[in-house]
Each structure stands twice: as C-alpha cells, then as structure tokens.
N, C-alpha and C positions, 0 to 999 in steps of 0.2 A: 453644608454637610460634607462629612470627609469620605474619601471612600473605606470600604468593609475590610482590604485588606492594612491596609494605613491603621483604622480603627483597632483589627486581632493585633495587628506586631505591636501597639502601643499598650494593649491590654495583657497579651504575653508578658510583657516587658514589667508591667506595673505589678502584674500578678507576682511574677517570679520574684522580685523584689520585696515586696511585701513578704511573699515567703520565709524568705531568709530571714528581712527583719523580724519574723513571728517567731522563727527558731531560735535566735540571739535571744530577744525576749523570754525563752522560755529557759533558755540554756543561764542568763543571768538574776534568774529565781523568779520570776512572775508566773500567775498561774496562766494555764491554757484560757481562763477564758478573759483575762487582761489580753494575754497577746492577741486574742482572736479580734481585738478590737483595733489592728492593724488591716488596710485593705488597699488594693490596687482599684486606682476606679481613671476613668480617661475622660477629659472635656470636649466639651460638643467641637473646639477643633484641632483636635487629635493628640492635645496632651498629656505624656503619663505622669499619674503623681501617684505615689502613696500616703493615706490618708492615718494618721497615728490617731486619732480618737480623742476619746475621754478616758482616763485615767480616773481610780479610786487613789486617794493620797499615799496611802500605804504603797501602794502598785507604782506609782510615780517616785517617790521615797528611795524603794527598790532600784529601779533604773536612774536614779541620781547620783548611788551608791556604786552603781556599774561602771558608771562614766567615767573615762579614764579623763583627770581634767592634772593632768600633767603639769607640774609648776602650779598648781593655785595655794595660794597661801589664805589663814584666814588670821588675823588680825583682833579679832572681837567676835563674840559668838553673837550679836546680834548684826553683826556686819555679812555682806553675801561675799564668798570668794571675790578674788581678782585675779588677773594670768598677769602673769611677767608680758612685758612685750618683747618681740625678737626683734634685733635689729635686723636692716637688711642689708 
C-alpha cells in the first residue's frame, strides 16, 4: 500500500494531465463526450497513467487527422504511412 499523500500527488498529477488531454481533444474537433473518455486513474503502486479509452471510429478518424505525423509519406492507399527515419 502506498501512502495517501504519495497516492493525491500521483492522482493530481494523472488528473491534471488528462485534463489537458480532454481540452486538445476537444480543441481538435471531438465531441465532449469522446473526450470525457479520457481519465487520470493511479495503480495500487503509486503510478500515474492516463487512460485514453475506447474510441467511436469516426472519433478515432478525427484524432488521426489531428496528428501531426510530420514526414509520413503514403505510397498506396491501401498501404499505412511510414516516417522517414532521422539519422543520428
């Protein structure tokens, strides 16, 4: 068991995150109750994650269309992008 305040700052943390992600979300055309399917939740030891859901296709579609995927080239429309790779 973790302790309670260990537990709030991780949950602060997951909450506040989520947050944002649910305004991007809504800011990049999904509706409020797609985004709401965005949440802050913490593991029995003391992990923050935010949890993105399940997605309606269309709602998914939307946020694929948002995604900056910078350098993808498509090649065939039955083919998935590919990124360039950078050298290092």
């Amino acid at each position: 068991m973790i302790p309670m305040n260990q537990y709030k700052s991780a949950r602060t943390e997951a909450d506040h995150i989520a947050g944002l992600m649910r305004a991007a979300l809504i800011r990049a055309g999904l509706s409020e109750e797609d985004a709401s399917r965005v949440r802050g939740l913490v593991t029995g030891n003391g992990r923050a994650y935010v949890e993105v859901g399940v997605l309606r296709v269309a709602a998914a579609n939307t946020l694929l269309e948002a995604l900056p995927l910078a350098g993808a080239t498509h090649t065939n429309s039955g083919d998935a992008p590919t990124l360039r790779a950078k050298s290092f």
